[in-house]
N, C-alpha and C positions, 0 to 999 in steps of 0.2 A: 938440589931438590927444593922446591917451593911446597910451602903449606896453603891448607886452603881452608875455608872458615867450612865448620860441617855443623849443620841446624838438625838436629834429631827429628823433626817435627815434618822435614821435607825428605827421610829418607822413603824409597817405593812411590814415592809420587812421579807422576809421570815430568818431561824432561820439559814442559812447558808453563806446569804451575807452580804458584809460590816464589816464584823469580828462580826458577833452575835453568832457563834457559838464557835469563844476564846473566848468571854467575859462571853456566856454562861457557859461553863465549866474551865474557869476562872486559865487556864494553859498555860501563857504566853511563856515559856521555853519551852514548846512541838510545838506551834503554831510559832515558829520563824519565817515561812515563809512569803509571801508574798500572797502565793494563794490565800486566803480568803478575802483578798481586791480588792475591784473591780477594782481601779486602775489598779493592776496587768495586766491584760489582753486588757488594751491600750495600743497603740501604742507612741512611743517614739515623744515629738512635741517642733518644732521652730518657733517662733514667731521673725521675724529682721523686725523693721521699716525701711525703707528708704526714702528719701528724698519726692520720688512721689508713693511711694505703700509701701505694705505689704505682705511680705514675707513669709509662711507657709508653713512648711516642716513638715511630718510624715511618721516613719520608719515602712512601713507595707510590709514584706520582705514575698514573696509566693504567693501575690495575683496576678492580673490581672489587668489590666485595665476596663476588663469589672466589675470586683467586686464589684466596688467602686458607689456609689450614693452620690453627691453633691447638696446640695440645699441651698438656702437660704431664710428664711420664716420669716416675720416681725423681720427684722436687726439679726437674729441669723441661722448662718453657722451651715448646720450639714454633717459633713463626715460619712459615713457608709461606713462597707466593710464586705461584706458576700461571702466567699468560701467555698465549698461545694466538695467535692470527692468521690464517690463510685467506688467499686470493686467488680464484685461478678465472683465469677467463678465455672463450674458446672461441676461434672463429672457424672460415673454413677453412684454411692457411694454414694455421698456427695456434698454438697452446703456450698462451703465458700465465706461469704460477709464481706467486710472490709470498712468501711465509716469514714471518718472525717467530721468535721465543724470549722467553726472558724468564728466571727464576732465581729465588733466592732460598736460604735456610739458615735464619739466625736463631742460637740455641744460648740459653741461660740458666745458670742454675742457679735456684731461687732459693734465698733467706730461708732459715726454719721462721722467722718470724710472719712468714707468709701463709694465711688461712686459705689453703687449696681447698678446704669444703666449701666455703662462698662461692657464692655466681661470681665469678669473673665475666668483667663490662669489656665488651670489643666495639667501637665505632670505626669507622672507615668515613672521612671526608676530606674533600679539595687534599687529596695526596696524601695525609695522613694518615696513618694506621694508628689509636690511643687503647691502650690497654689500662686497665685498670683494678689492680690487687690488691686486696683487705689486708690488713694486719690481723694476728691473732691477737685474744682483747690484754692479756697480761703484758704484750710486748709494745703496746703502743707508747709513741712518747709522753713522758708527764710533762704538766708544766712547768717551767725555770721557777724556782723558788729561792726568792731573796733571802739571804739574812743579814741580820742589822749586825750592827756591831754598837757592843755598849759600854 
């Protein structure tokens, strides 16, 4: 009898995400890619504290402005982005339709240090998605303060 590695996190997942279908047929060397991880199909993300906010940046290169859905719902941030394309075109022959999809949903759970009554800043350009979160005023960083020695 062989043991086998068991990820709590992939159990009731179907047999194709999360890598269940390399573990399943258990050929690491054919599976080299990445496709089968859900990871894969996020977006690239920056997280820079600074002094009085937080900085969040994701590489969602193709969408729109209108794509994207922002919310924040008991202290956890969720980005979504859903883009959508059809093409069909008709003669008298024939019917050719061409569709893509793409979506994502990256979810965070945000600092208590984080002022959810401020406007939160959302810009969208050349592929970036930059979010931009206030600190609450007591939790902001102070300055480094020297002391001498004497």
């Amino acid at each position: 009898m062989s043991l086998i590695k068991f990820n709590e996190k992939r159990r009731g997942l179907p047999l194709w995400t999360n890598g269940g279908l390399r573990n399943f047929l258990d050929i690491d060397d054919f599976f080299n890619t990445n496709f089968f991880e859900e990871d894969s199909l996020m977006p690239a993300m920056n997280v820079k504290e600074q002094d009085d906010n937080f900085e969040i940046e994701f590489a969602a290169p193709g969408f729109s402005k209108k794509d994207f859905e922002i919310t924040i719902d008991n202290n956890v941030l969720n980005v979504c982005g859903e883009k959508k394309h059809e093409v069909e075109e008709k003669e008298e022959d024939f019917t050719r339709k061409e569709f893509s999809y793409n979506s994502f949903k990256r979810s965070l759970s945000l600092p208590e240090s984080i002022n959810t009554d401020q406007d939160i800043k959302a810009s969208y350009e050349n592929g970036i998605l930059k979010l931009n979160l206030h600190k609450k005023e007591g939790t902001k960083q102070k300055p480094k303060k020297i002391i001498e020695i004497q």
